[in-house]
C-alpha positions in Angstrom: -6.8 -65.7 -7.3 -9.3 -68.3 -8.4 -9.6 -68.8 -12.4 -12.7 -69.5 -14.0 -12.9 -70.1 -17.8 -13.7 -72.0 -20.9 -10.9 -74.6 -21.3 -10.3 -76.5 -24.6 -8.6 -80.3 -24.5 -7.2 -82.3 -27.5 -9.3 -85.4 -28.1 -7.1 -88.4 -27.6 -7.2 -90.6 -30.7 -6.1 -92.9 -33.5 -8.6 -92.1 -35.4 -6.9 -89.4 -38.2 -10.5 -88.0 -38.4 -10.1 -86.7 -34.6 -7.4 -85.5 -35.0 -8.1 -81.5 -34.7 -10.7 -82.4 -32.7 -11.0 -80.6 -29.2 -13.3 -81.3 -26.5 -14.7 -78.4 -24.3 -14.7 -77.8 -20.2 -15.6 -75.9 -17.4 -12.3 -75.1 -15.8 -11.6 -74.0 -12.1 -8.3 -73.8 -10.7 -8.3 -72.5 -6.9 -5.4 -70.1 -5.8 -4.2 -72.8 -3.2 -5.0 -76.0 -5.4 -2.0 -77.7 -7.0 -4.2 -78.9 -10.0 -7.6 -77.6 -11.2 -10.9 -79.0 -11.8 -12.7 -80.0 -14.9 -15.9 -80.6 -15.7 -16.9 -81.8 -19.5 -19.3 -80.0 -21.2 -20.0 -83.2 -23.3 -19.3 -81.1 -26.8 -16.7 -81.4 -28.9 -15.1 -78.8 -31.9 -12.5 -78.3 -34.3 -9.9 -76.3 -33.4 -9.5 -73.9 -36.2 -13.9 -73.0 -34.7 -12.5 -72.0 -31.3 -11.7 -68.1 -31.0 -8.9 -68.0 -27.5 -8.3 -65.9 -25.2 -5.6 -63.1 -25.8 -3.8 -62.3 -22.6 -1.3 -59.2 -23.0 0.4 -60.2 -26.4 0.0 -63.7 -26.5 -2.7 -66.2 -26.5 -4.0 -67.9 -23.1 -3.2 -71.5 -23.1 -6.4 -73.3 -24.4 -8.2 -70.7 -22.8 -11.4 -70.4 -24.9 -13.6 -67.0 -25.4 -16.3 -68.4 -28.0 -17.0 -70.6 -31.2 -16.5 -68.7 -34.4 -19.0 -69.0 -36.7 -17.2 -70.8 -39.1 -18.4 -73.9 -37.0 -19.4 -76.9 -39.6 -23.2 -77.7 -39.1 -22.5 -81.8 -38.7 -20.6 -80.5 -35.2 -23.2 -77.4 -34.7 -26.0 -80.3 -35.1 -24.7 -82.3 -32.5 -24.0 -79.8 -29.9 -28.0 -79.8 -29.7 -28.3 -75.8 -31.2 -29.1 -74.7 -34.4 -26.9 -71.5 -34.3 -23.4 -70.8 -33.1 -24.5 -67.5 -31.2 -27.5 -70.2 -29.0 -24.0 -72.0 -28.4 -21.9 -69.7 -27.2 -25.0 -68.0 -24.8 -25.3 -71.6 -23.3 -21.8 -71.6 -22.6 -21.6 -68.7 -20.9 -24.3 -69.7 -18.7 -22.6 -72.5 -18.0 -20.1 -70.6 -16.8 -21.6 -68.3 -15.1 -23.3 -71.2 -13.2 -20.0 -73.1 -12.6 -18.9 -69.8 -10.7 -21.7 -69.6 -8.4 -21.0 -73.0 -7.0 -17.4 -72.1 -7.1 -16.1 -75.1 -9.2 -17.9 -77.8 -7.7 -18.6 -80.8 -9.8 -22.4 -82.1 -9.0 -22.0 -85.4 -7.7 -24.2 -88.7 -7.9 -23.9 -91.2 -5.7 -23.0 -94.7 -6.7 -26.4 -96.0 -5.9 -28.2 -93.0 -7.7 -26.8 -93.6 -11.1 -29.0 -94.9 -13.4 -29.2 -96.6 -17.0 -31.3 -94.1 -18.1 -28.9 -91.3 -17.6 -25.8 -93.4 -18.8 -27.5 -94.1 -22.5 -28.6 -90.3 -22.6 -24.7 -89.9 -22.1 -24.1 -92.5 -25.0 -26.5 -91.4 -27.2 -25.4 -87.4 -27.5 -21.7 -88.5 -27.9 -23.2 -91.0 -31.2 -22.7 -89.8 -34.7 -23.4 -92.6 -36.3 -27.6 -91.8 -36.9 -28.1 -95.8 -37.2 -26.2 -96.3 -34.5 -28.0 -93.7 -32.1 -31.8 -95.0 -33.9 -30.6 -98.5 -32.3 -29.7 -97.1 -28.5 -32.9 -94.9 -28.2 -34.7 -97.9 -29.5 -33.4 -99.9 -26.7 -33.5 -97.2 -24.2 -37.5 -96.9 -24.7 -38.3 -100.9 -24.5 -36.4 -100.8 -21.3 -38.0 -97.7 -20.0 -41.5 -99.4 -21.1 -40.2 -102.6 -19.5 -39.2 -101.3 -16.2 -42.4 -99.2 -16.1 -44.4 -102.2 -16.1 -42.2 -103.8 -13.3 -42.0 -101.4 -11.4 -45.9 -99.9 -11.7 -45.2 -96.5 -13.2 -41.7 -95.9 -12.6 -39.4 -95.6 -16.0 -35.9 -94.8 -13.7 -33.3 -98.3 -13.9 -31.0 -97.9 -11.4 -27.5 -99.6 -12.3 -27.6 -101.8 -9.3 -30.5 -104.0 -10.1 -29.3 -104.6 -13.2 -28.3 -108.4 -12.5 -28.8 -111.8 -14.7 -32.5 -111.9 -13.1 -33.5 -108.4 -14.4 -32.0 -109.5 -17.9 -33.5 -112.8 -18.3 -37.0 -110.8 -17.0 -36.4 -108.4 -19.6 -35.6 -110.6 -22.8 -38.9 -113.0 -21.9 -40.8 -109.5 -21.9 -39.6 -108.8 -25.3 -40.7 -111.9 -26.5 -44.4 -111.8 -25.0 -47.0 -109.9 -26.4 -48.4 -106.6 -25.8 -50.5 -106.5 -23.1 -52.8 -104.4 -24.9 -53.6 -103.9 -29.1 -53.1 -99.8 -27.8 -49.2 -100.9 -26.7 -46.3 -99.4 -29.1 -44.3 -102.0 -29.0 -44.1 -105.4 -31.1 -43.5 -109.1 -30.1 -39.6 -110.1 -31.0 -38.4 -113.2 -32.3 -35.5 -115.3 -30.4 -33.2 -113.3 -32.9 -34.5 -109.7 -32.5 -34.8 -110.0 -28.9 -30.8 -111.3 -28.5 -29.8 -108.6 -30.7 -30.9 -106.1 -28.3 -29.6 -107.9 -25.5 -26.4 -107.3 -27.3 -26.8 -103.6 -27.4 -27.4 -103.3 -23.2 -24.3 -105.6 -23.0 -22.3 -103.4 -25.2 -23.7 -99.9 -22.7 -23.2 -101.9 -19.8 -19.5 -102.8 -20.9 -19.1 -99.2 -22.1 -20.3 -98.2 -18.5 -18.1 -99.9 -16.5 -14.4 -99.5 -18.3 -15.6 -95.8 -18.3 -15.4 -96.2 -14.4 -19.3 -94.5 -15.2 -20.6 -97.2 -12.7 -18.3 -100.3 -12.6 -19.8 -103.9 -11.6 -18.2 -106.4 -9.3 -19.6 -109.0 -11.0 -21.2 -107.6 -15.3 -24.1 -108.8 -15.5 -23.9 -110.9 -19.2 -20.4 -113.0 -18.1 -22.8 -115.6 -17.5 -25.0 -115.3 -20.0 -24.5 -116.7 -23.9 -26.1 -115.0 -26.7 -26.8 -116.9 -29.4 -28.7 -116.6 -32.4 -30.4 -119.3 -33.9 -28.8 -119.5 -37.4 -30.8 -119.5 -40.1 -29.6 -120.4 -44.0 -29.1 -117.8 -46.3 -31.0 -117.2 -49.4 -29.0 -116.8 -52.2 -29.8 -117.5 -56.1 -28.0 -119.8 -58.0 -26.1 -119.4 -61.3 -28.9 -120.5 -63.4 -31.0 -118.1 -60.9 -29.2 -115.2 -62.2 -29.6 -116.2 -65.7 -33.1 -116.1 -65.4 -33.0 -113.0 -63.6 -30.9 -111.4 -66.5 -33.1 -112.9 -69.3 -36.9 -112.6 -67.7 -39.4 -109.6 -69.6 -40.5 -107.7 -66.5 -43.6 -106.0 -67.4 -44.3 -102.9 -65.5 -47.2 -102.8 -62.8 -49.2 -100.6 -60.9 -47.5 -100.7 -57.6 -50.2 -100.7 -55.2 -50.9 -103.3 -52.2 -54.0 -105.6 -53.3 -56.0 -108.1 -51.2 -55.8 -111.7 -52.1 -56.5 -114.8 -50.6 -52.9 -115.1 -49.0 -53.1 -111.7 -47.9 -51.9 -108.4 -48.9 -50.0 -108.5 -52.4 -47.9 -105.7 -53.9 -48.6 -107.3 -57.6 -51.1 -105.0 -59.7 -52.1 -104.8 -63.1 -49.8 -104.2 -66.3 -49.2 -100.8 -67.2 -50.1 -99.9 -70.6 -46.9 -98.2 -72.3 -44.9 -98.9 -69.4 -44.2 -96.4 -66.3 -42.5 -93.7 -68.7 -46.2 -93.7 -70.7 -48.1 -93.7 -67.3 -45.9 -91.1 -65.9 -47.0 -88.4 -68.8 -49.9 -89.3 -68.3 -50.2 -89.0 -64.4 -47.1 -86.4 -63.6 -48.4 -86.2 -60.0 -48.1 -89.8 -59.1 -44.6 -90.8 -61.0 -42.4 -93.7 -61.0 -38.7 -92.9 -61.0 -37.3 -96.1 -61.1 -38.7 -99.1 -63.0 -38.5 -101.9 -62.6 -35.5 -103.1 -64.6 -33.7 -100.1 -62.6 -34.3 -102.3 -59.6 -32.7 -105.5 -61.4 -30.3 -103.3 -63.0 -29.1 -102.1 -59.1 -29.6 -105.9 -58.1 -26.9 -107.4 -60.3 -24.3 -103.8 -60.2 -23.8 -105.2 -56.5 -23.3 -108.7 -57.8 -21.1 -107.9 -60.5 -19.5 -105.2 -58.1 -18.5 -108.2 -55.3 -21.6 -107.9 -53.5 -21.4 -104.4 -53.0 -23.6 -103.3 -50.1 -26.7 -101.4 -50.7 -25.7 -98.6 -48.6 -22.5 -97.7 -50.8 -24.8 -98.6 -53.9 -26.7 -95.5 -53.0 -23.8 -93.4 -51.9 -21.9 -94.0 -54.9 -20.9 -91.2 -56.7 -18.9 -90.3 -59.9 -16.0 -89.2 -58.1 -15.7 -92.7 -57.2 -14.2 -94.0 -60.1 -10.2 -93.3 -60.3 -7.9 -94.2 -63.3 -5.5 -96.6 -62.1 -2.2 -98.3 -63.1 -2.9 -100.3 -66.7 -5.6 -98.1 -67.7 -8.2 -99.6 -65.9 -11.0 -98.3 -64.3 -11.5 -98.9 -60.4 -14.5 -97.9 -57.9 -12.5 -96.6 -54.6 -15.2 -95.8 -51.5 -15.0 -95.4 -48.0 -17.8 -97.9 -47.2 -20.5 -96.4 -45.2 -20.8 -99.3 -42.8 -17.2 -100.0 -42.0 -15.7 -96.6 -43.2 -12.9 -98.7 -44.4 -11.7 -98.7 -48.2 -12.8 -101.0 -51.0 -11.7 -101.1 -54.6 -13.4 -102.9 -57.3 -12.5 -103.2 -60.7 -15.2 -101.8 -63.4 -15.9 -104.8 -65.6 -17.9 -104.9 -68.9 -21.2 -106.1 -66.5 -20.8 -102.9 -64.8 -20.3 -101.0 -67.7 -23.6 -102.3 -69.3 -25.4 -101.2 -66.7 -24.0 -97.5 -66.3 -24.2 -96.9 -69.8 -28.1 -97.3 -69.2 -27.6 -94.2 -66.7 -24.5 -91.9 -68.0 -26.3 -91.2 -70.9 -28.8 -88.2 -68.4 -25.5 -85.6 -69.0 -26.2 -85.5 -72.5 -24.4 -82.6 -72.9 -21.5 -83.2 -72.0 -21.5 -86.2 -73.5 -23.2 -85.5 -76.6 -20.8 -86.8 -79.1 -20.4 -89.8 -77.2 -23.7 -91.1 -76.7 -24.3 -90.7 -80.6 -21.3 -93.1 -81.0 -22.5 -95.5 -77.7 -26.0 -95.2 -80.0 -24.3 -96.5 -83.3 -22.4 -99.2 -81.1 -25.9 -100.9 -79.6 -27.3 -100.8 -82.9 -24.7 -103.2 -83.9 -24.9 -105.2 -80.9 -28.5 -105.7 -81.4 -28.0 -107.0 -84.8 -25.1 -109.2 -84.0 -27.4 -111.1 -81.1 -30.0 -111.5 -83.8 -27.5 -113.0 -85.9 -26.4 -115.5 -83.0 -29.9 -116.6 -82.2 -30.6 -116.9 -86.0 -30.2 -120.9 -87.2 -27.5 -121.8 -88.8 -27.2 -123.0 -92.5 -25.5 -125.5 -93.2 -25.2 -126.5 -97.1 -25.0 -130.4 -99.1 -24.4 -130.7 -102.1 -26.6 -133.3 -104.2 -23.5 -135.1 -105.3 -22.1 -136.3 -101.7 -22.1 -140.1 -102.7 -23.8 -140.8 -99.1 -27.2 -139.1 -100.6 -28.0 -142.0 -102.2 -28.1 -143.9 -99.8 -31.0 -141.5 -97.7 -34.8 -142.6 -97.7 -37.0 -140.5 -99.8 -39.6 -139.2 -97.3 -36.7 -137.7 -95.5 -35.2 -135.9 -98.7 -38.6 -134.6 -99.2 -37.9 -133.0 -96.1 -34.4 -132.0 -96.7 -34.5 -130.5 -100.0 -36.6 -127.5 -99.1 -34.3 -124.7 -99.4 -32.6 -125.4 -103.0 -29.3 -124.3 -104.6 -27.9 -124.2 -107.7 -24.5 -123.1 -108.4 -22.7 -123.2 -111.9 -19.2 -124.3 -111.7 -17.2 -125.1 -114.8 -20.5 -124.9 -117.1 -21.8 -127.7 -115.0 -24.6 -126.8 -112.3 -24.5 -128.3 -108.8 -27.7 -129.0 -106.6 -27.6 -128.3 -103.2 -29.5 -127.5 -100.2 -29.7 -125.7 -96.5 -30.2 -127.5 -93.6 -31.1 -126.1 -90.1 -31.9 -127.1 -86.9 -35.9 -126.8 -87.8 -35.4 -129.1 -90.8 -33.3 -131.4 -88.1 -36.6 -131.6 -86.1 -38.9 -131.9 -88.8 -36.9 -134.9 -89.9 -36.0 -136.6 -86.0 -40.0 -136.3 -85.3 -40.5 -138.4 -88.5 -37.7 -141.1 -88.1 -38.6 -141.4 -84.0 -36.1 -142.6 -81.3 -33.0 -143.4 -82.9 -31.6 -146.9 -81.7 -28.0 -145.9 -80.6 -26.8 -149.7 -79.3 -25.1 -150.2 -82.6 -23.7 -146.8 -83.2 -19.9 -147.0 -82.7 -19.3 -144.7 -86.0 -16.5 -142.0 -85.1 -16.3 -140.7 -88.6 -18.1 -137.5 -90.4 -20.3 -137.9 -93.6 -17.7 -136.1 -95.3 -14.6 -138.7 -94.0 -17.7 -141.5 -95.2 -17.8 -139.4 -98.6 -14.4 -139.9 -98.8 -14.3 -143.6 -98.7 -16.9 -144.1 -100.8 -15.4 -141.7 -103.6 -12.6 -143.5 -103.4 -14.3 -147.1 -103.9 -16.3 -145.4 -106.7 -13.3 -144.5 -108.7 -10.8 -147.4 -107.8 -8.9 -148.8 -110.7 -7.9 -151.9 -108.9 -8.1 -155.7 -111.3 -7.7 -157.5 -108.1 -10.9 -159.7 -107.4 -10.1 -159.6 -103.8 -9.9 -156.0 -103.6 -12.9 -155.5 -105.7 -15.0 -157.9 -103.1 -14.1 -156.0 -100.0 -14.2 -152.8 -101.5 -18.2 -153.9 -102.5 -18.8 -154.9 -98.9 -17.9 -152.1 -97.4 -19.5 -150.2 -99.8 -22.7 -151.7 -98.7 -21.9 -152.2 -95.1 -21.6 -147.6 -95.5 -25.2 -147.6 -97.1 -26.7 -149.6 -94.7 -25.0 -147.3 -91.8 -25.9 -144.4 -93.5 -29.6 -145.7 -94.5 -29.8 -146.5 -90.7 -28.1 -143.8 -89.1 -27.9 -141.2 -91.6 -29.7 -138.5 -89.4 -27.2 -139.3 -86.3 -24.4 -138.7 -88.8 -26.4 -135.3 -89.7 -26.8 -134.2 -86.6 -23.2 -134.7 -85.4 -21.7 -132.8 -88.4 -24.6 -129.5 -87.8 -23.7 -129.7 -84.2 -20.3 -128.8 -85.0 -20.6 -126.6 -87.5 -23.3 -124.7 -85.6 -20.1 -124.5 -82.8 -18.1 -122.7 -85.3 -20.0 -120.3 -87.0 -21.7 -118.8 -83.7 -18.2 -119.2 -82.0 -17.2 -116.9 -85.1 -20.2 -114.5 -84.2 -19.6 -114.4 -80.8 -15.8 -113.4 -81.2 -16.9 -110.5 -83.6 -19.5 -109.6 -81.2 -17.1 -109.5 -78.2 -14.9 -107.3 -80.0 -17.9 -104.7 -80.4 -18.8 -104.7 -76.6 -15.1 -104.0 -75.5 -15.5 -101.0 -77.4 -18.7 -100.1 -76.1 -16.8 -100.9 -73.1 -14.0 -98.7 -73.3 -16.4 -95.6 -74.6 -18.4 -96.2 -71.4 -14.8 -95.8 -69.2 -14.0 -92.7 -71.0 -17.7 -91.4 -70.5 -17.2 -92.0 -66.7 -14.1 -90.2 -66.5 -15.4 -87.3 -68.3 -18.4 -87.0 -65.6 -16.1 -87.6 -62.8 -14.2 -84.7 -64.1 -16.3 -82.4 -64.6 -19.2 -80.3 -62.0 -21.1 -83.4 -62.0 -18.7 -85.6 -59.7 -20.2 -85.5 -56.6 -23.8 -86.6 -58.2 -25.0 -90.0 -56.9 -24.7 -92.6 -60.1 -27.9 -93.7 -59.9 -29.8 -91.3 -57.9 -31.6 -93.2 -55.5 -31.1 -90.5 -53.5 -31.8 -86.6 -53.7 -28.2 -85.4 -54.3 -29.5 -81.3 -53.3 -30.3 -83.5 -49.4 -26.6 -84.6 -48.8 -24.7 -81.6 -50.1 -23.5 -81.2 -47.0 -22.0 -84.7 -46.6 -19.0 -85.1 -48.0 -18.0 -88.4 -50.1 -16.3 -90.4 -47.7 -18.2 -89.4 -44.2 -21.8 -90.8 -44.9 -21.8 -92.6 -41.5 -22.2 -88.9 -39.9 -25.8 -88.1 -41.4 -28.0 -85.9 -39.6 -31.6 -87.5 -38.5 -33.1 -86.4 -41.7 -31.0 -87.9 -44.2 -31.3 -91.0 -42.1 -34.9 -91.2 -42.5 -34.3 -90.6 -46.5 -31.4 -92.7 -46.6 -33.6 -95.8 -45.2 -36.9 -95.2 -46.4 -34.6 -95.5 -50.2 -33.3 -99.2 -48.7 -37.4 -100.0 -48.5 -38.2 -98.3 -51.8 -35.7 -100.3 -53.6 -36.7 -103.6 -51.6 -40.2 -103.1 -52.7 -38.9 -102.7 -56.2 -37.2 -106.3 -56.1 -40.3 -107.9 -54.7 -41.9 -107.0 -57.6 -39.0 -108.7 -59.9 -38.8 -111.5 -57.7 -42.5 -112.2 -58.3 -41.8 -111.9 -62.2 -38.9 -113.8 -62.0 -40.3 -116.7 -60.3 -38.2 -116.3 -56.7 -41.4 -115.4 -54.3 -40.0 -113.1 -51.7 -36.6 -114.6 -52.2 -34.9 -111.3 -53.6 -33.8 -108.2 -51.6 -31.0 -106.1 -51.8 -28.8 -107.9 -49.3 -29.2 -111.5 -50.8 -27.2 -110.1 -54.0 -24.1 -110.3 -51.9 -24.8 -113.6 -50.3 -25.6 -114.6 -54.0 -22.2 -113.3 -55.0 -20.1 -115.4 -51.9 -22.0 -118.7 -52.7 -21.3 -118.5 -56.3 -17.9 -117.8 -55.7 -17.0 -120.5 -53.1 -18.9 -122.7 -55.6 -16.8 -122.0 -58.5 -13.1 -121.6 -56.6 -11.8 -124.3 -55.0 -10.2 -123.3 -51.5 -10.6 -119.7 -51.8 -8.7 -117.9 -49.4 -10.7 -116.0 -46.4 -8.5 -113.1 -46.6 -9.1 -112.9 -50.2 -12.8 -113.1 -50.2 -12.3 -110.6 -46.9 -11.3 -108.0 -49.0 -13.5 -108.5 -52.2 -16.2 -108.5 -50.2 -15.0 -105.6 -47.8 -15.0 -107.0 -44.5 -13.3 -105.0 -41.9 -12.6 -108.5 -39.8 -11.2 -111.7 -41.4 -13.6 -113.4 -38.9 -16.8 -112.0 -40.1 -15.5 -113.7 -43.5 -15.2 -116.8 -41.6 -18.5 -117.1 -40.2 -19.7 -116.1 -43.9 -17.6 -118.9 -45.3 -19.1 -121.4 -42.7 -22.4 -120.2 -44.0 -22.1 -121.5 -47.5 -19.9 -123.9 -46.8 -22.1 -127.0 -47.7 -21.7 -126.5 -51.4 -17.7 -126.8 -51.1 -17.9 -130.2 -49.3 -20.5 -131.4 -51.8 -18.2 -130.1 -54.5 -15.1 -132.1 -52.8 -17.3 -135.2 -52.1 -18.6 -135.3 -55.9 -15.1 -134.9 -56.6 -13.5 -138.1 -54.5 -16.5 -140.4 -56.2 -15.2 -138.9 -59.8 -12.0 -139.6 -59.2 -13.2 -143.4 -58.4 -14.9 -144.1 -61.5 -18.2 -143.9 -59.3 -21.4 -141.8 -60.1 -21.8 -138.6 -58.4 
């Protein structure tokens, strides 16, 4: 008796994430026939959706009756039907159809099978959505292409596809339309050898799937190269000025201008928050420190790629060994795992952003509060001068001009020690300047002093009060006496100078050291804050909500590679939103069109191959989270013209030569 059914096969996989995955057939197995014949359905389940068939008291081997209809919608989406009863009708049409021709598989000749029906096969087995956006893209300019050769006919049959049909096909991508009406756009060298890289990787895909195999592939004698181009990156004083520029908030609209279209527009009055209660129907979500604050969280994060900035949740954050905090993600791109460790940079920045679950947190962000109040009046008191007091009596003030003491002796003090009152006075670096732009350029080819006024003092207190008879002693001590007042009268302000410059080093090394201990605490509240979120119902919300989290409830935290077509579109139009937004900075910040999201991570590898001498590949693999030590590589070869400079500058050092 001939059996017809629904048969169920274990996909065949290292992947653990196929690992309960089972593909579906069309199974006949002839009375007569030693083995029977399948025929893929092209869909694929888990096994714990597929209901079996129950033959007497046990189960038929993979023998399948229908899908339940506990089917997750990421596999229902791809089947093509947006209901597991549409799925299970089709298959039983199927069926029913496989029947009537008794088994038979339809067959295509080797001549008939085209490119267009291989990528359609492609393209419904894709679940990456970038992935799939890329083929149909290709598919299309080659349909258009071949249309045009052929006068009408889209249909590219696998044997033509040779290195003439290629070479035709990238100068056609390169020409321009024919016509303003025509879709498609002019490519660059680049663009056009990036898709060439896409019909090399169907055509491979084609032919070890024994789908249509060539005797000769058509790319083994082609090379495709790009031309290379050098990165843009910002330099360390780059990101200083990117940390320290006042970005003023402006109407984001395109404007005309002489070069062209501009997205600068006027200054908002009150800022967006102002314009947004104003104007609730037009808002601005993010401003535009947001879009620096996003910029230097994937610089400070080891150039964290703007598709896990977007993606990153609260659940992300783990507790790990020491107490410190770490960021664990599956990266969306190469769905391998990256940990970086949550530094006070990064804290700054969430703490800007934590403070939205003010309920939970409630007690906390009145202490973070209390915290930046103190911060903000420690910096005040590090970019304050410096005071630095004289007394009248230093012996070395007699010896200092008159129109500079004029100028010295503006912020008096008197103190009363043992019913005696001493004169004294402030000096700070404005008084310093006052004084240098009175005196001039200071002739330094006789300057060899090593010693401080008070070291000076010193000797000339103890000249003043020597008890020594000696004639001899009393002769030298006179000249060097005068030799000191003629120094000091000469190079008094030099001697200043030297003596506020290290005092100004000490008192603001003093302020900084208390002011570091305040932002390790604000540091440590802002780790406990982020483990009280990622504990609670709030977990799985996005950090910094670039994205709607109610549109990706369905995705789970580590499988954002398997979007559906509309969460693609959101998920990319946010990667143009937030590229927009750092144009705007850019402009403020004096870079032009020099900063987008991607150049923070080249940023962060130049800097770091800068600053560490032989930095290890596999090291910078892994901060960086490259899933192949060789994509490191060609990164490293990028950037690798600052390292030799570094080593050259260092070989003429080490000669005593100028670099």
């Amino acid at each position: 008796m001939n059996t017809y059914k629904i048969h169920c096969k274990k996909v065949e996989s290292k992947n653990l994430k196929n690992k309960d995955l089972f593909y579906l057939y069309l199974y006949y197995h002839p009375t007569k026939q030693k083995h029977p014949t399948l025929s893929s359905l092209g869909i694929k389940v888990p096994k714990s959706c597929i209901v079996f068939e129950k033959v007497g008291r046990s189960y038929s081997t993979n023998s399948v009756v229908k899908i339940s209809s506990n089917l997750p919608n990421e596999y229902l989406l791809k089947t093509g039907f947006d209901s597991v009863n549409k799925l299970n009708k089709y298959l039983q049409e199927q069926l029913e159809e496989f029947v009537k021709v008794n088994g038979k598989k339809e067959y295509i000749e080797r001549d008939k099978k085209t490119l267009n029906e291989w990528f359609d096969i492609l393209i419904m087995e894709l679940e990456n959505q970038g992935t799939r956006n890329r083929y149909v893209n290709v598919k299309n300019l080659l349909e258009l292409f071949q249309s045009e050769r052929k006068g009408g006919s889209p249909v590219i049959y696998m044997s033509e596809i040779d290195l003439q049909f290629i070479n035709q096909f990238k100068s056609w991508l390169m020409t321009e339309p024919k016509s303003p009406e025509d879709s498609r756009k002019q490519n660059s060298s680049n663009s056009s050898i990036y898709k060439l890289k896409c019909l090399k990787s169907v055509l491979n895909k084609s032919h070890f799937s024994k789908y249509y195999s060539f005797i000769v592939k058509p790319f083994d004698h082609i090379t495709l190269s790009e031309v290379k181009r050098p990165h843009k990156v910002l330099t360390i004083d780059e990101i200083q000025v990117l940390i320290k520029t006042d970005l003023v908030e402006v109407y984001r609209r395109k404007i005309p201008t002489k070069e062209g279209l501009s997205l600068w527009g006027k200054p908002i009055e009150g800022g967006v928050d102002e314009r947004n209660k104003k104007n609730r129907r037009y808002t601005s979500k993010h401003t535009l420190n947001d879009g620096r604050n996003y910029f230097l969280f994937q610089f400070f994060s080891q150039g964290l790629r703007i598709s896990d900035l977007i993606t990153l949740r609260w659940s992300h954050f783990i507790r790990s060994q020491g107490d410190h905090l770490k960021i664990e993600k599956i990266m969306v791109k190469t769905q391998e795992l990256i940990k970086v460790l949550v530094n006070q940079n990064l804290t700054t920045i969430i703490s800007e952003y934590i403070i939205r679950y003010s309920e939970l947190l409630e007690s906390e962000i009145v202490e973070l509060n209390e915290i930046n109040k103190e911060i903000d009046k420690r910096k005040v008191l590090i970019e304050s001068e410096c005071n630095y007091l004289v007394w009248e009596e230093e012996l070395w003030w007699d010896y200092v001009p008159e129109e500079y003491k004029n100028i010295l002796c503006q912020n008096i003090k008197f103190n009363k020690d043992n019913n005696t009152i001493k004169k004294g006075f402030y000096i700070n670096r404005t008084i310093l300047n006052q004084v240098t732009e009175l005196m001039g350029e200071i002739d330094e080819g006789d300057f060899t002093e090593t010693k401080s006024l008070n070291e000076i003092n010193k000797i000339l207190f103890k000249i003043k009060f020597s008890s020594s008879s000696n004639p001899n002693v009393i002769e030298n001590e006179d000249r060097t006496r005068l030799r000191y007042g003629r120094f000091i009268k000469k190079y008094f302000l030099k001697l200043l100078i030297q003596d506020y410059n290290r005092y100004e080093i000490l008192v603001k090394s003093k302020r900084n050291s208390n002011t570091e201990e305040v932002e390790l605490r604000k540091h440590h509240l802002i780790n406990e804050m982020i483990m009280k979120v990622s504990n609670s119902p709030h977990k799985e919300n996005f950090v910094f909500e670039l994205l709607q989290n109610k549109d990706f409830l369905r995705v789970e935290k580590n499988l954002f590679s398997k979007m559906d077509k509309e969460q693609y579109v959101k998920f990319q139009s946010v990667r143009t939103y937030y590229n927009g937004l750092l144009k705007l900075v850019g402009d403020q910040c004096g870079f032009g069109d020099k900063l987008t999201s991607h150049v923070s991570r080249h940023s962060f590898t130049s800097i770091t191959m800068e600053l560490i001498d032989n930095v290890s590949p596999f090291d910078l693999m892994n901060s960086l989270g490259h899933k192949n030590v060789s994509t490191t590589q060609i990164y490293m070869k990028s950037f690798g013209d600052k390292s030799v400079e570094n080593i050259n500058k260092k070989v003429q050092k080490s000669l005593g030569l100028r670099r």
